[in-house]
C-alpha positions in Angstrom: 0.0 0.0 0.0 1.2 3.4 -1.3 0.5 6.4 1.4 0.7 9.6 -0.3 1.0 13.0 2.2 0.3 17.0 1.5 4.0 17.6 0.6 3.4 16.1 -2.7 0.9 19.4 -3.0 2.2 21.6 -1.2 4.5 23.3 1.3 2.3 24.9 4.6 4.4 28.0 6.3 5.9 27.3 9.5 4.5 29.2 12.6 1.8 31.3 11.4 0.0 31.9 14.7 2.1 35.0 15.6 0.3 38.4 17.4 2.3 39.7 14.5 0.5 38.2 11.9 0.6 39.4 7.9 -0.1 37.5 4.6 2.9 35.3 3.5 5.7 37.7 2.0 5.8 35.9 -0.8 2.3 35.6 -1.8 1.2 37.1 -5.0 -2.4 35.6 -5.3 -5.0 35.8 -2.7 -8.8 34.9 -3.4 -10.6 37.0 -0.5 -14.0 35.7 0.4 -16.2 37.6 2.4 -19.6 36.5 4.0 -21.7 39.2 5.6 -21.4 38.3 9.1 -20.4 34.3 10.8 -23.9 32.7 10.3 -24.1 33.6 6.4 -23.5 30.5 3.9 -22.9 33.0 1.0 -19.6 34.1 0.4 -18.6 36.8 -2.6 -15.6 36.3 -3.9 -12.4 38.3 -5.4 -9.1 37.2 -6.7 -6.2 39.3 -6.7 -2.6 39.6 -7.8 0.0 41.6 -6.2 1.4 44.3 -8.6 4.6 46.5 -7.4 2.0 49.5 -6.5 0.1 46.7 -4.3 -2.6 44.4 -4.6 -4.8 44.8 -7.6 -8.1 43.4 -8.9 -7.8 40.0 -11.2 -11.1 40.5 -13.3 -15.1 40.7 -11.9 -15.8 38.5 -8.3 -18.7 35.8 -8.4 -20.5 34.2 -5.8 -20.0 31.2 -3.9 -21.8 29.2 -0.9 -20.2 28.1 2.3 -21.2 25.9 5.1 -25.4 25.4 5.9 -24.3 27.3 9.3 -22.2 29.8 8.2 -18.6 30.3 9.7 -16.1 29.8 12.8 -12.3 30.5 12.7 -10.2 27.8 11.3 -6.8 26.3 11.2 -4.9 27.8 8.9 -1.3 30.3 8.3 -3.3 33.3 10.9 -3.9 33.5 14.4 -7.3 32.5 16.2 -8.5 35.1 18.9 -8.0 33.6 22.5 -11.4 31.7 23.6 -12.7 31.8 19.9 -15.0 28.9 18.7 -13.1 26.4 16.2 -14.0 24.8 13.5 -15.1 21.4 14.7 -15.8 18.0 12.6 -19.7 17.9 11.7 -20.3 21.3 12.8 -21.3 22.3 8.6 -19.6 25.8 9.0 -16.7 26.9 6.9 -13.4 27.6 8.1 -12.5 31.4 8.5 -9.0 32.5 8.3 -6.3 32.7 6.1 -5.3 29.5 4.5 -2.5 27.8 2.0 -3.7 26.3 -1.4 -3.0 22.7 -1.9 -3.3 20.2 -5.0 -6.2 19.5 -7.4 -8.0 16.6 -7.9 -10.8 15.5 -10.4 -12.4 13.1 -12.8 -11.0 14.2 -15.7 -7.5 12.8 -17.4 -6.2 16.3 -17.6 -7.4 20.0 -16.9 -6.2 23.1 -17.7 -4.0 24.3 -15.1 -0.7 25.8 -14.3 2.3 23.4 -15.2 3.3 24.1 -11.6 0.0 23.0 -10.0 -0.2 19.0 -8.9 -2.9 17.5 -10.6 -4.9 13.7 -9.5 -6.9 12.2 -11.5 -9.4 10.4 -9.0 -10.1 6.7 -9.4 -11.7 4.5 -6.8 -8.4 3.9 -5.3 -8.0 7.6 -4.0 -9.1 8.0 -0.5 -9.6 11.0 1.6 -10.5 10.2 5.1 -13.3 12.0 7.5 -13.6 9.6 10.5 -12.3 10.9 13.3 -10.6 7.9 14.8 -8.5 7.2 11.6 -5.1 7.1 11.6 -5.4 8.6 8.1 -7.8 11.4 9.4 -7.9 14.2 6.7 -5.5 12.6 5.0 -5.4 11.4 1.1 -4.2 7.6 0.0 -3.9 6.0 -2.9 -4.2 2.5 -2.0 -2.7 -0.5 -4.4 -6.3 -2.6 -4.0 -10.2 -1.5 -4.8 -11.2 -0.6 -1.4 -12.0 -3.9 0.4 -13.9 -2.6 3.7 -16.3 -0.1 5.2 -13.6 2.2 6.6 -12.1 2.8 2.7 -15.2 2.5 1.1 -16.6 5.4 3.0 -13.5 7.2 2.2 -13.7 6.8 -1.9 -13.0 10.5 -3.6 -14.9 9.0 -6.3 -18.5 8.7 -5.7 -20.0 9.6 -9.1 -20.9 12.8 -7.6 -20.5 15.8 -10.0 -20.3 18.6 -7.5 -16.9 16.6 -6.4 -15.8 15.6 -10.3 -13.3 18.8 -9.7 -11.8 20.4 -6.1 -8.7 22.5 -5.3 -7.5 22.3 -1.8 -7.9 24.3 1.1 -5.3 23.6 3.8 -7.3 23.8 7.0 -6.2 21.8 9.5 -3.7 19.7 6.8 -0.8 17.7 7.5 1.4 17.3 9.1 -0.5 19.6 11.6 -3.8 17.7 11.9 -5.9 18.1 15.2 -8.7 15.5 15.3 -12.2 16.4 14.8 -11.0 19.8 13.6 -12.8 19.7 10.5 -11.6 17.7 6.8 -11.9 17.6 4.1 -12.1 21.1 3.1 -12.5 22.1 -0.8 -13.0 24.5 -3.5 -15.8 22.9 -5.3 -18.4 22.7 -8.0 -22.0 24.3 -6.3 -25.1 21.8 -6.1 -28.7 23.1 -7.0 -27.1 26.2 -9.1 -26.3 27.7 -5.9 -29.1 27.1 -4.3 -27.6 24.4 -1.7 -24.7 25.1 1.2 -22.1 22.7 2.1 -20.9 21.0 4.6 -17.6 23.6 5.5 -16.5 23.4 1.7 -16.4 26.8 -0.2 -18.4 26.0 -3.7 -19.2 28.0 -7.1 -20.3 27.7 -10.4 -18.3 25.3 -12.4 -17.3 27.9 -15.0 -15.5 29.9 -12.0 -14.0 26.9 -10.3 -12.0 26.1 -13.8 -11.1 29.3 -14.3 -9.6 29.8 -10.7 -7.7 26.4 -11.0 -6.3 27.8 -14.3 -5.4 31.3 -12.9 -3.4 29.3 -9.5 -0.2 29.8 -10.1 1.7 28.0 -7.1 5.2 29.6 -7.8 3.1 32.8 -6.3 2.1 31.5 -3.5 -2.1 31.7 -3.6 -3.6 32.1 -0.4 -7.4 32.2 0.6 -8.4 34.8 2.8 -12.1 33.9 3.9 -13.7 36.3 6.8 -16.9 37.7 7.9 -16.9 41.2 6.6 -16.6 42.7 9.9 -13.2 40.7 10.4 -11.9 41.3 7.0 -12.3 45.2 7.8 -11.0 44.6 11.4 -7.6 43.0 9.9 -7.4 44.0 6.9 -4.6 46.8 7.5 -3.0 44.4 10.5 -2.9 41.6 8.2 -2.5 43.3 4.9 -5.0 41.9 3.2 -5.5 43.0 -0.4 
């Protein structure tokens, strides 16, 4: 059996949790998402690139939907206020914060992407795990048999479910940091119902826009995903310098 980790996908910044927080150095794409306050499970949603005068605009934002109960700080590159609520397993909120992009992963052979940007095609040997007791909790495997038991067939990526045909990664609580129960499986995703549905902590959209934003990752500039309530965003926006 072949175990596969995030540093196939990505590198995650060291510390992070500093009073003295601010967006990675190095980052030259950040997707900001902003929901009007913690219980909303509509997000809108603005990419930008960061030009030598600053950060700057990349094209119109679109909407997106978050989790059926809105919000709750997650684990991620910022700091979470002392006595805050966490993002918990099962709790259908999306995690707020500011987090590292990882890998994509879909149905098709190939997608159009950055050459820079991992790719997996899914089969039903690609496993991404949710049960809180696993060893491999929010963790992906690639395992050398069809899945032979409850525990892997419950983690299959592929499900013949089109709203998961194609995800990008959000690096909340991801290796090799993993608390238990702190939420998995988090994902930029195609929306169900044409918007009309929220998720389960994932951060969905249209599939045009989720293909164009996989397309427009560049992982040599460091994308990051800045998702807040809009009070927060204003609150450390200058702190944090947030585009």
């Amino acid at each position: 059996m072949k175990r596969f980790t995030f540093a196939l996908f990505f590198l995650l910044a060291a510390g992070g949790f500093s009073s003295a927080f601010e967006l990675p150095a190095d980052s030259k794409q950040c997707l900001v998402g902003i929901a009007n306050d913690w219980n909303d499970s509509s997000v809108t949603l603005t990419l930008y690139e960061k030009k030598a005068t600053g950060w700057k605009k990349a094209g119109s934002s679109w909407s997106g939907r978050l989790g059926k109960n809105g919000l709750v700080w997650g684990k991620g590159l910022h700091p979470v206020p002392a006595g805050a609520a966490t993002k918990k397993e099962g709790d259908r909120r999306a995690p707020a914060g500011v987090f590292d992009l990882g890998g994509a992963w879909g149905y098709a052979p190939s997608i159009k992407k950055s050459p820079n940007l991992n790719y997996v095609q899914v089969t039903t040997r690609d496993l991404w795990y949710e049960d809180t007791s696993s060893p491999y909790y929010n963790q992906y495997r690639r395992i050398d048999h069809e899945p032979s038991n409850s525990s892997e067939r419950k983690a299959q990526m592929k499900q013949g479910d089109h709203a998961h045909s194609l995800k990008l990664f959000i690096a909340h609580n991801a290796y090799p940091n993993i608390t238990p129960g702190g939420g998995s499986s988090i994902f930029f995703h195609i929306w169900r119902n044409g918007g009309g549905s929220a998720t389960f902590g994932c951060t969905t959209m249209a599939e045009s826009n989720l293909k164009n934003l996989i397309a427009t990752v560049e992982p040599a500039k460091r994308p990051v995903y800045v998702l807040l309530p809009k009070a927060e965003y204003e609150q450390y926006r200058g702190p944090w310098k947030l585009p």
